[in-house]
Backbone bond lengths (Angstrom), bond angles and torsions (degrees), N, CA, C in turn:
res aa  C-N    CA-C-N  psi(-1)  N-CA   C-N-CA  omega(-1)  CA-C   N-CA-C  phi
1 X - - - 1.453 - - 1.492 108.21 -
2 X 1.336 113.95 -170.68 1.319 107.79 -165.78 1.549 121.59 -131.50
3 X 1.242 148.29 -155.08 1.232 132.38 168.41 1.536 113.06 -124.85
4 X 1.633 80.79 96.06 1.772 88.86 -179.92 1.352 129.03 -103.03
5 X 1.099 116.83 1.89 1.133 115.48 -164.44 1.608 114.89 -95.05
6 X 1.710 111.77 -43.14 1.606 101.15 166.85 1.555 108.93 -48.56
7 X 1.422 127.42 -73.00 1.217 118.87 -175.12 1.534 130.55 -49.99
8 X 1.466 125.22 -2.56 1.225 136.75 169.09 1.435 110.43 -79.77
9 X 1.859 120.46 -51.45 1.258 140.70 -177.42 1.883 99.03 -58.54
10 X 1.453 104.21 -48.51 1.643 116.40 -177.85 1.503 103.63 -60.21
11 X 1.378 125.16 -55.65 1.538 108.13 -152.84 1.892 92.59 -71.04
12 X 1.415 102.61 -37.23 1.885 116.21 -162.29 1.429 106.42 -56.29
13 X 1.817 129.87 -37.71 1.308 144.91 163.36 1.637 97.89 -52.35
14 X 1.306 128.25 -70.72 1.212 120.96 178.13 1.509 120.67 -16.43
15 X 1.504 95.04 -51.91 1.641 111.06 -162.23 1.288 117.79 -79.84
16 X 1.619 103.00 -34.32 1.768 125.06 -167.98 1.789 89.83 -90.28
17 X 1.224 123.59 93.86 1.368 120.91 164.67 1.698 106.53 -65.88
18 X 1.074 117.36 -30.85 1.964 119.06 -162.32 1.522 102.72 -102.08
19 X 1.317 108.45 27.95 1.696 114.15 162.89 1.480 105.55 -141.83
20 X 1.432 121.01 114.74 1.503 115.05 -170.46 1.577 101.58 -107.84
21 X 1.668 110.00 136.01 0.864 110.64 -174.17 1.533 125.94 -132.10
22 X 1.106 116.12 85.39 1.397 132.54 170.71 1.418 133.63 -6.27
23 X 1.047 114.43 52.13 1.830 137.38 -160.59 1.276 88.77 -52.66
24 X 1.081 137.22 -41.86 2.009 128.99 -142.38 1.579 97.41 -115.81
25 X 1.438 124.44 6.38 1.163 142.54 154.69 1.702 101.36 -55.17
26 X 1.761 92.48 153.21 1.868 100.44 -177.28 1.295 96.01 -69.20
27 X 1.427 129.78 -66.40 1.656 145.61 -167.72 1.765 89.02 -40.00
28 X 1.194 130.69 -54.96 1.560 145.22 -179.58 1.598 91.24 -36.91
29 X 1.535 104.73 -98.56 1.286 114.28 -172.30 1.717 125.47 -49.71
30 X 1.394 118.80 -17.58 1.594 107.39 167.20 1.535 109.71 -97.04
31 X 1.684 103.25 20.05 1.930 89.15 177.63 1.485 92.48 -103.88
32 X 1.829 115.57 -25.86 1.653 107.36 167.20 1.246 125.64 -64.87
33 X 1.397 95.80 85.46 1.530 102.22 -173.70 1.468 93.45 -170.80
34 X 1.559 102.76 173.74 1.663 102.96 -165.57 1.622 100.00 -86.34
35 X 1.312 111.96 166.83 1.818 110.94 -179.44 1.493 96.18 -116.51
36 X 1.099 139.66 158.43 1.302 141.17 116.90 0.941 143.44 -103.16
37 X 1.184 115.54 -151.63 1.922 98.90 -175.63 1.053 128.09 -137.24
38 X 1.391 135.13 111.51 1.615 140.27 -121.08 1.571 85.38 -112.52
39 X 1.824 85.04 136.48 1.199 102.63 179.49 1.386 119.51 -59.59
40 X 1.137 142.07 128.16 1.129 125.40 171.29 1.866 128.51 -130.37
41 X 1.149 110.58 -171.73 1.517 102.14 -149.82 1.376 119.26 -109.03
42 X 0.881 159.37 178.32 1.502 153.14 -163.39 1.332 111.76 -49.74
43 X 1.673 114.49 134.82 1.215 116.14 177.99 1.726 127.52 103.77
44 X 1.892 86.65 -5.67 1.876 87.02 -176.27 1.743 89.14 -155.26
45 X 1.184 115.60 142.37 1.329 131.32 172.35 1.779 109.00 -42.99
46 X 1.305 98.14 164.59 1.857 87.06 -167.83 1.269 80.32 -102.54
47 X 1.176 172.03 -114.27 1.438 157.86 171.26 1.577 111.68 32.74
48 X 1.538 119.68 -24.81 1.815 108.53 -154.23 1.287 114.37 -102.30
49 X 1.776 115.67 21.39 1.722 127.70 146.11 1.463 103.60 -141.21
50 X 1.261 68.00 155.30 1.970 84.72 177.16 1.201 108.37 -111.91
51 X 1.776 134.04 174.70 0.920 141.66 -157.88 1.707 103.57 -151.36
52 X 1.382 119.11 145.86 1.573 116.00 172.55 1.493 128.91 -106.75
53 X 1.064 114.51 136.14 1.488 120.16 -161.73 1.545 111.63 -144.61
54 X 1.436 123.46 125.00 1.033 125.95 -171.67 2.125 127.22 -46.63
55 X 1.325 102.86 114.05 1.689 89.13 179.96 1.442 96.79 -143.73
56 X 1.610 102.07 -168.91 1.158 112.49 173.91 1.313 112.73 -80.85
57 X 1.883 113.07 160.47 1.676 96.29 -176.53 2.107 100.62 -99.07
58 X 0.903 90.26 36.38 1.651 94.02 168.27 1.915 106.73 -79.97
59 X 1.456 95.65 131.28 1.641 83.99 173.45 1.206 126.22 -98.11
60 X 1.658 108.84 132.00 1.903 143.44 -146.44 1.507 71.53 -61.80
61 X 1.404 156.42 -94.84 1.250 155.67 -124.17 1.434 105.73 -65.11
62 X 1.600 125.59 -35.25 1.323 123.57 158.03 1.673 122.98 -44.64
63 X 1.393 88.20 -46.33 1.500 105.73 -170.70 1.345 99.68 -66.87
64 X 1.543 130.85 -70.26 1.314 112.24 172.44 1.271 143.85 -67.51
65 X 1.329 130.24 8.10 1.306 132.12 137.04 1.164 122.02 -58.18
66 X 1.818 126.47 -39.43 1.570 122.62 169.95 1.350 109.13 -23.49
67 X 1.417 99.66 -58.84 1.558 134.83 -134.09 1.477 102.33 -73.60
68 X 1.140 104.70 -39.47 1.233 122.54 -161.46 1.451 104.58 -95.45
69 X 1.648 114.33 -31.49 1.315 106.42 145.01 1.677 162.42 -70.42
70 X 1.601 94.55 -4.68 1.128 156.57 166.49 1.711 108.22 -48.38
71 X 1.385 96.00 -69.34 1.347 134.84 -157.42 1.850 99.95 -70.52
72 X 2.111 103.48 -38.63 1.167 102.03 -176.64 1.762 112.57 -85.43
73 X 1.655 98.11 -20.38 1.513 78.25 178.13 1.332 133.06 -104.78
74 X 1.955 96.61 27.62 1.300 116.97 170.96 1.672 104.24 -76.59
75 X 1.426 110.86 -44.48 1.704 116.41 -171.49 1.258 113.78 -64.36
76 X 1.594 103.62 -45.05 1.488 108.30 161.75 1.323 128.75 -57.96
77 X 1.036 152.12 9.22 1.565 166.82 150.69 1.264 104.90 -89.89
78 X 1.512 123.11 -45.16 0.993 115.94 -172.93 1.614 122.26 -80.10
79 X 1.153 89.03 -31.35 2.035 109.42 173.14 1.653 101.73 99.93
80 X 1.537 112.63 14.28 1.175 108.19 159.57 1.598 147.17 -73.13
81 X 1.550 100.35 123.56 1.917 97.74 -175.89 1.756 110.09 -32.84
82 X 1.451 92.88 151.65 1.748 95.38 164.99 1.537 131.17 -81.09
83 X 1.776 90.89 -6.02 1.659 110.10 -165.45 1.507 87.06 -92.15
84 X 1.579 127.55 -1.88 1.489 113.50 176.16 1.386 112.66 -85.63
85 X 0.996 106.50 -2.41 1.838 100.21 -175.22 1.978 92.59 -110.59
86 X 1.542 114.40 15.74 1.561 95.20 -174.25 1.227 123.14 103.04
87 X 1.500 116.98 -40.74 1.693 117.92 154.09 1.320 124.25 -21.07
88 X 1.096 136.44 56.02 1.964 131.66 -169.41 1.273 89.51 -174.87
89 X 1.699 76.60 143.73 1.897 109.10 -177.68 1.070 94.86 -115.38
90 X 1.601 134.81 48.38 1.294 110.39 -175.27 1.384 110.17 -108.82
91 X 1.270 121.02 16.28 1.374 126.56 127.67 1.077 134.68 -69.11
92 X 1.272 115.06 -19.29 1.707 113.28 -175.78 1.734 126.10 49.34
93 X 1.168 109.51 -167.20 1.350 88.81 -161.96 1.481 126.83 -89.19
94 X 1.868 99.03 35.59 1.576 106.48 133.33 1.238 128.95 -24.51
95 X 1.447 96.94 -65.30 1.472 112.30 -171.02 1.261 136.22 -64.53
96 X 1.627 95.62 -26.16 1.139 118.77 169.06 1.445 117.12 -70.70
97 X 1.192 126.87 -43.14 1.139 126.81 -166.47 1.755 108.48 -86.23
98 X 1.242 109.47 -29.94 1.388 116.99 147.19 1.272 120.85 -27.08
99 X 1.356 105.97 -76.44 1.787 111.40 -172.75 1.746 110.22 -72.14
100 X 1.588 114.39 -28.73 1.488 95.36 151.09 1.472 136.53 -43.85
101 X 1.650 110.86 -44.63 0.950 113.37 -151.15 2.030 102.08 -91.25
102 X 1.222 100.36 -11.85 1.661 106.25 -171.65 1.539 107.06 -102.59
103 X 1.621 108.54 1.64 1.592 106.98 -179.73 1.709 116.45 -79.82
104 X 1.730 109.96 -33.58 1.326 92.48 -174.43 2.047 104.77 -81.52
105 X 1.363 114.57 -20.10 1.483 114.10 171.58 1.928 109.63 -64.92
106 X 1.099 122.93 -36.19 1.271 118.15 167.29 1.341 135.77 -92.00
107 X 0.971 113.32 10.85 1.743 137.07 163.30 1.140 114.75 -107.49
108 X 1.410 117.21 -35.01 2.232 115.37 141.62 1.248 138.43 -32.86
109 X 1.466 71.12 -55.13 1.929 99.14 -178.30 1.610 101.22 -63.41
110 X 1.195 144.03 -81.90 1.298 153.28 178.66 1.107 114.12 -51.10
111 X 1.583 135.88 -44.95 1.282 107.91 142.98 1.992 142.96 -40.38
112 X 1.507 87.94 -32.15 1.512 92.57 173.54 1.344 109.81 -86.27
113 X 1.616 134.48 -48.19 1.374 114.51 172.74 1.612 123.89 -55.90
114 X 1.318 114.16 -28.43 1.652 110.96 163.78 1.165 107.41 -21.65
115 X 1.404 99.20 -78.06 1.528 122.69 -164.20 1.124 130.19 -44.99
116 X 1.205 127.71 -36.15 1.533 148.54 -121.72 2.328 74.06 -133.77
117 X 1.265 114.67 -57.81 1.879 106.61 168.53 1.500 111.90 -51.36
118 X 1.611 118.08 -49.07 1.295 121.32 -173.38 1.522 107.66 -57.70
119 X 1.144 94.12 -38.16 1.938 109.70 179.89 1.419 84.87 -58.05
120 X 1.134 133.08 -91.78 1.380 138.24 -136.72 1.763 113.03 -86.59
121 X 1.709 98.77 30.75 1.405 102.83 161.24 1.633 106.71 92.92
122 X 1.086 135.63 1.35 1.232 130.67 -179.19 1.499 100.33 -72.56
123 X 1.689 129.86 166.13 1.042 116.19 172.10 1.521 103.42 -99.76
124 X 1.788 118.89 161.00 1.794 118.61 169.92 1.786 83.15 -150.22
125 X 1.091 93.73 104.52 1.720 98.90 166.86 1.333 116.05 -77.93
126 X 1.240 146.49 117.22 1.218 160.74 123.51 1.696 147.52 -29.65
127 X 1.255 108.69 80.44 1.868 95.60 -157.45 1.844 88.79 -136.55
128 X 1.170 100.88 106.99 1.561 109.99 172.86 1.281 145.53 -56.73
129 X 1.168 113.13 115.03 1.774 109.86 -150.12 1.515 109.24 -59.39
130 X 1.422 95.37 149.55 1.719 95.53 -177.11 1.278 112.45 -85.65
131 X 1.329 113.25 171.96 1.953 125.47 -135.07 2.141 74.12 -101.85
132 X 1.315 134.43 -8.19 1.717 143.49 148.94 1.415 107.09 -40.65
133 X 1.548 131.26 -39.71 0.705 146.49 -161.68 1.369 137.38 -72.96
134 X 1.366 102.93 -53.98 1.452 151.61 -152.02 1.722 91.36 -66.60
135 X 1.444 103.63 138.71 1.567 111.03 159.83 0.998 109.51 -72.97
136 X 1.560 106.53 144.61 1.610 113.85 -179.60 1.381 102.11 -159.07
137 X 1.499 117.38 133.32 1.319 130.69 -163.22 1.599 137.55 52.55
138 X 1.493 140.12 -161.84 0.909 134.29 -145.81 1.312 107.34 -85.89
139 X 1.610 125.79 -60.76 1.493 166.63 128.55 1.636 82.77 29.39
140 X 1.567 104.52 -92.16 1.430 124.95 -162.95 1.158 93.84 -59.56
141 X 1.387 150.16 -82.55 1.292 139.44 -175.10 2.047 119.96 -13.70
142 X 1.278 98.29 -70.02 1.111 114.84 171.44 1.591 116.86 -38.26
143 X 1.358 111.54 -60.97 1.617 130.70 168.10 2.010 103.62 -43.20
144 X 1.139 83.69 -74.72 1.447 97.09 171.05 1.944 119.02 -20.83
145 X 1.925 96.48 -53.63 0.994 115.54 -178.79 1.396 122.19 -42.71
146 X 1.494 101.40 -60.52 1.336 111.96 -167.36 1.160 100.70 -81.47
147 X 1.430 132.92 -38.84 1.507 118.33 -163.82 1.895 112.80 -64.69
148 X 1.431 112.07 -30.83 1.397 102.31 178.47 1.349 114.15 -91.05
149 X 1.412 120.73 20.83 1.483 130.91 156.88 1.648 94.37 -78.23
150 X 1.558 113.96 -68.45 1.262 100.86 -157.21 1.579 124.40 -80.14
151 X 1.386 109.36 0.20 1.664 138.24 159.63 1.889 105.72 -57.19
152 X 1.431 113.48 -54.49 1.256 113.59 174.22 1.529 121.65 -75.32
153 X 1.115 131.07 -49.81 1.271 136.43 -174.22 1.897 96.45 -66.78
154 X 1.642 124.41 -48.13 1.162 112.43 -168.37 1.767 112.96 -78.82
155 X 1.439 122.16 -34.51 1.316 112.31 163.98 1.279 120.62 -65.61
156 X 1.333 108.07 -33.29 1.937 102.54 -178.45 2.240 99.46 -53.96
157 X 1.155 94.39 -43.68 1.400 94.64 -167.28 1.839 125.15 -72.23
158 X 1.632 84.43 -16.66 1.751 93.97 174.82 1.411 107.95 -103.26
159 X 1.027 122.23 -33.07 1.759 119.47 -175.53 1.162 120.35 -94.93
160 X 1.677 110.01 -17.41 1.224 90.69 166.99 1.859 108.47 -131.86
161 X 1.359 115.10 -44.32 1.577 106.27 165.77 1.060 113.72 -19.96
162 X 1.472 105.17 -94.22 1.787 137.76 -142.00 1.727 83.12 -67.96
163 X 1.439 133.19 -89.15 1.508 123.27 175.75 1.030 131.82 -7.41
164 X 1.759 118.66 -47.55 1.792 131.31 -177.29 1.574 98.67 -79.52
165 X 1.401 121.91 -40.79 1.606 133.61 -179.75 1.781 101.72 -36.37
166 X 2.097 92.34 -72.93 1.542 99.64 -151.84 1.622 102.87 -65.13
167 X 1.760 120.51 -37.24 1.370 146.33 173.35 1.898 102.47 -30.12
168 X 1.284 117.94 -65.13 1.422 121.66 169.25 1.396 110.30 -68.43
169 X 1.177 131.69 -14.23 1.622 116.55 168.68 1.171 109.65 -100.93
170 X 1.547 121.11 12.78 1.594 100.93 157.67 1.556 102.13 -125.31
171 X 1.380 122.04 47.06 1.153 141.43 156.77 1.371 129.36 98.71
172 X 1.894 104.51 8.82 1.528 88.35 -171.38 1.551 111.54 -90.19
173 X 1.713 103.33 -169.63 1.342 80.17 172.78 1.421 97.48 -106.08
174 X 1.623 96.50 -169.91 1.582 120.50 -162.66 1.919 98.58 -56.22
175 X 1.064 114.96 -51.40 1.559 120.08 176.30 1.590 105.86 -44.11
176 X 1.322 108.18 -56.91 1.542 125.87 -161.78 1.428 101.59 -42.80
177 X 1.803 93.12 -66.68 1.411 109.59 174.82 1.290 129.13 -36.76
178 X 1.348 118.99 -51.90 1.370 132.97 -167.67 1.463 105.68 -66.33
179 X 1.747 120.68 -42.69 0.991 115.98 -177.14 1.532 111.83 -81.36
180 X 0.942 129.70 -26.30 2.117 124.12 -177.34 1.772 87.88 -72.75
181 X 1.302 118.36 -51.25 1.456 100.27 -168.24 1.444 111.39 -50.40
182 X 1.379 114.57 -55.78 1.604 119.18 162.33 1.243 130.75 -33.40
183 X 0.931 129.89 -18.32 1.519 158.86 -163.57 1.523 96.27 -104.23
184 X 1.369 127.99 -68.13 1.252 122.58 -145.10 1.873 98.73 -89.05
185 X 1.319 102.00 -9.60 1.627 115.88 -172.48 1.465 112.60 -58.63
186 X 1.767 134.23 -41.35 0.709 143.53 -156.45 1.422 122.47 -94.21
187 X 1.801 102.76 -17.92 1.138 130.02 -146.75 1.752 90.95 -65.05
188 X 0.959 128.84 -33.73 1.305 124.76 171.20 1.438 138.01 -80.33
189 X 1.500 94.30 16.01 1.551 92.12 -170.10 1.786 99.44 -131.16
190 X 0.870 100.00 41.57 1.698 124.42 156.72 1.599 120.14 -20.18
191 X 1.694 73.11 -74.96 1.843 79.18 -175.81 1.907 123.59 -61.70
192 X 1.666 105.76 7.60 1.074 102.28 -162.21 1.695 93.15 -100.82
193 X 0.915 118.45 13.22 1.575 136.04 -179.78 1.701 106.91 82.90
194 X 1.407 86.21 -177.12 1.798 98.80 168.01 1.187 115.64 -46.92
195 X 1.419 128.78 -68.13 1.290 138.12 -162.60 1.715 107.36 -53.60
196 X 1.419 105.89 -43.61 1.033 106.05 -158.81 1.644 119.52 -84.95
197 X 1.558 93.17 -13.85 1.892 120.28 178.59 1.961 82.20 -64.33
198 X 1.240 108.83 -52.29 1.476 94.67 -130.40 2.064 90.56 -81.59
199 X 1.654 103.86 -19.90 1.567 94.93 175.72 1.247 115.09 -55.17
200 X 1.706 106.86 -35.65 1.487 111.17 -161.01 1.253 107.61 -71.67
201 X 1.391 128.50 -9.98 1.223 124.05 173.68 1.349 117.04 -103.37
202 X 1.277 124.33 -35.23 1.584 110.11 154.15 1.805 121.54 -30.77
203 X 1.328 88.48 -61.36 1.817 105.46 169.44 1.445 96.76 -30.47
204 X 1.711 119.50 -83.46 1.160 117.46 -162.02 1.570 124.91 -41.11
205 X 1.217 99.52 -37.11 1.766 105.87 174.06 1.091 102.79 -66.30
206 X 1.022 123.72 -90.54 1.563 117.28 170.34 1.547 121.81 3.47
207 X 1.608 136.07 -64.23 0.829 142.57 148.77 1.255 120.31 -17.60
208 X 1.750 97.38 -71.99 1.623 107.41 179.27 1.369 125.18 -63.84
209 X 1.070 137.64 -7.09 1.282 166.59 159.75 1.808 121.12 -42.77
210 X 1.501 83.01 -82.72 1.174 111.55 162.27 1.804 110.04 -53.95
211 X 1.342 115.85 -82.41 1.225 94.47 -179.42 1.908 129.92 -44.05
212 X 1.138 96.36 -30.95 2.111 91.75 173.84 1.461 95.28 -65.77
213 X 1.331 136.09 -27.73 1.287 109.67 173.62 1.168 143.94 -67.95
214 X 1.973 92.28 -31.47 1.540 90.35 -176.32 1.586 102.18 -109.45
215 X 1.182 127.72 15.75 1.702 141.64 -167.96 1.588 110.65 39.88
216 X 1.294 97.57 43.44 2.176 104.58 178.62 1.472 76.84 -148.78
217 X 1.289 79.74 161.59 1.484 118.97 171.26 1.894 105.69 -107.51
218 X 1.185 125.53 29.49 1.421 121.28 -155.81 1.689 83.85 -99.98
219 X 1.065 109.63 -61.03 1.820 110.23 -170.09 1.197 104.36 -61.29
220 X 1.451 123.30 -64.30 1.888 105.47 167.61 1.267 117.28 -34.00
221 X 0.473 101.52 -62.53 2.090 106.89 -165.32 1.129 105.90 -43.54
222 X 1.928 129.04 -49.52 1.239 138.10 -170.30 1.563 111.48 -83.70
223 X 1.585 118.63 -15.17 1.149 84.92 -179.21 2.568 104.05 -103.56
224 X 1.521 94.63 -4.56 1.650 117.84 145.34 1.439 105.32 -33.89
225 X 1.190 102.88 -84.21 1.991 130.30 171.87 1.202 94.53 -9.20
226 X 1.842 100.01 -95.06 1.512 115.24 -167.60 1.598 121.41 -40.01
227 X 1.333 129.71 -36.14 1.695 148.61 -173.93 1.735 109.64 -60.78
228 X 1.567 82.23 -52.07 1.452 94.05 169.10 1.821 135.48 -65.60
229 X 1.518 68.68 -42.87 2.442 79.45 -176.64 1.497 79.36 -78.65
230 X 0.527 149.55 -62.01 2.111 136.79 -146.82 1.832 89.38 -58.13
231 X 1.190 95.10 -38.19 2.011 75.02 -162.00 1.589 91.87 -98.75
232 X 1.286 141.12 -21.17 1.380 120.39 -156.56 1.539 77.79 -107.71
233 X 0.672 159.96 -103.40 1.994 166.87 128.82 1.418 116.34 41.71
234 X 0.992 114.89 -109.75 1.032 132.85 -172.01 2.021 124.83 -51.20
235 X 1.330 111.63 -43.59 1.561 128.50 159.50 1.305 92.16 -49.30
236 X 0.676 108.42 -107.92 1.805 119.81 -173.97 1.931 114.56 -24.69
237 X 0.923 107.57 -13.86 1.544 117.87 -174.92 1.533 98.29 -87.71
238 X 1.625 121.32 -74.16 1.542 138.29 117.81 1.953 94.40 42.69
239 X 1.728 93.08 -97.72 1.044 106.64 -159.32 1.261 106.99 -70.82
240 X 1.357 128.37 -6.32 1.706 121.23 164.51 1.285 127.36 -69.72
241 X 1.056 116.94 -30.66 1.452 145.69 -158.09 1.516 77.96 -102.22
């Protein structure tokens, strides 16, 4: 996932003139930083806290749209379809209903292998996001909204499409593929410890998996989607109400 929340709190301060908010403050400067999302333990979605970890304050959703734009005007040079990287509904909302239906069994699943690493000594550091943090009101919600749309659709398409794509054109096979992309998926999520490097890459296979089956990226993405709005969206909506 990505770090949305300083830049959500940043654009929403912009907007909220009658809430002043102390950017050059300490609490300020250790929330500019990326969050993730701490594993957590029975009773709450593994998505439904985040955690802080040192990054740049460039925003990750900028970055993966580059990337992802990147990605299109590689095909375009190349004269490659867009439905080769997964772009196609030509399942329709098969697919969709697919990735509904496999999100609460795979958000089980990874919640339970967490656990079961943490059990067996892996590390998952835990440090609870500060109340600096927190979504609050319509603005941020909304922000919120769109960014873990374009968080799902643009990682589904770089970590595992476009990667499994170029991965089989330099000879591996479809397995091969699936697993280095899986592999390389996690590589950024470090600070979330061992345990949590190695879920995120189960996850990723998983993903990748799924998509060689159904040759879209529509069911990945949605059940990405869903992981995301429950903890960045909807929790926080939850707790307004």
């Amino acid at each position: 996932m990505v770090t949305l929340w300083y830049h959500i709190r940043y654009f929403n301060t912009i907007l909220d003139t009658n809430r002043a908010v102390n950017y050059n403050s300490d609490e300020a400067t250790a929330c500019r930083t990326k969050l993730r999302r701490v594993p957590v333990k029975s009773g709450r979605a593994r998505y439904g806290e985040f955690r802080i970890a040192n990054e740049s304050s460039h925003p990750p959703s900028l970055r993966d749209l580059a990337l992802v734009s990147l990605i299109f005007f590689f095909l375009w040079r190349n004269g490659e379809p867009v439905g080769q990287i997964g772009w196609t509904f030509r399942n329709g909302w098969k697919d969709v209903a697919l990735g509904s239906g496999l999100f609460i069994p795979f958000s089980v699943g990874a919640d339970l292998l967490e656990q079961a690493l943490r059990a067996a000594g892996l590390t998952a550091p835990s440090i609870p996001l500060p109340s600096f943090e927190m979504a609050r009101g319509l603005v941020e919600l909304m922000l919120a909204s769109v960014m873990v749309v374009v968080v799902a659709l643009a990682e589904e398409t770089i970590f595992r499409v476009y990667l499994i794509l170029r991965f089989r054109g330099i000879g591996l096979s479809a397995v091969a593929a699936a697993v280095l992309s899986a592999a390389i998926f996690p590589l950024g999520h470090g600070y979330e410890g061992s345990a949590g490097v190695v879920t995120v890459g189960v996850m990723g296979l998983v993903f990748a998996l799924i998509y060689m089956w159904r040759r879209s990226l529509v069911a990945p993405a949605v059940i990405h989607f869903l992981q995301d709005f429950i903890a960045v969206v909807l929790v926080p909506l939850l707790r307004i109400h």
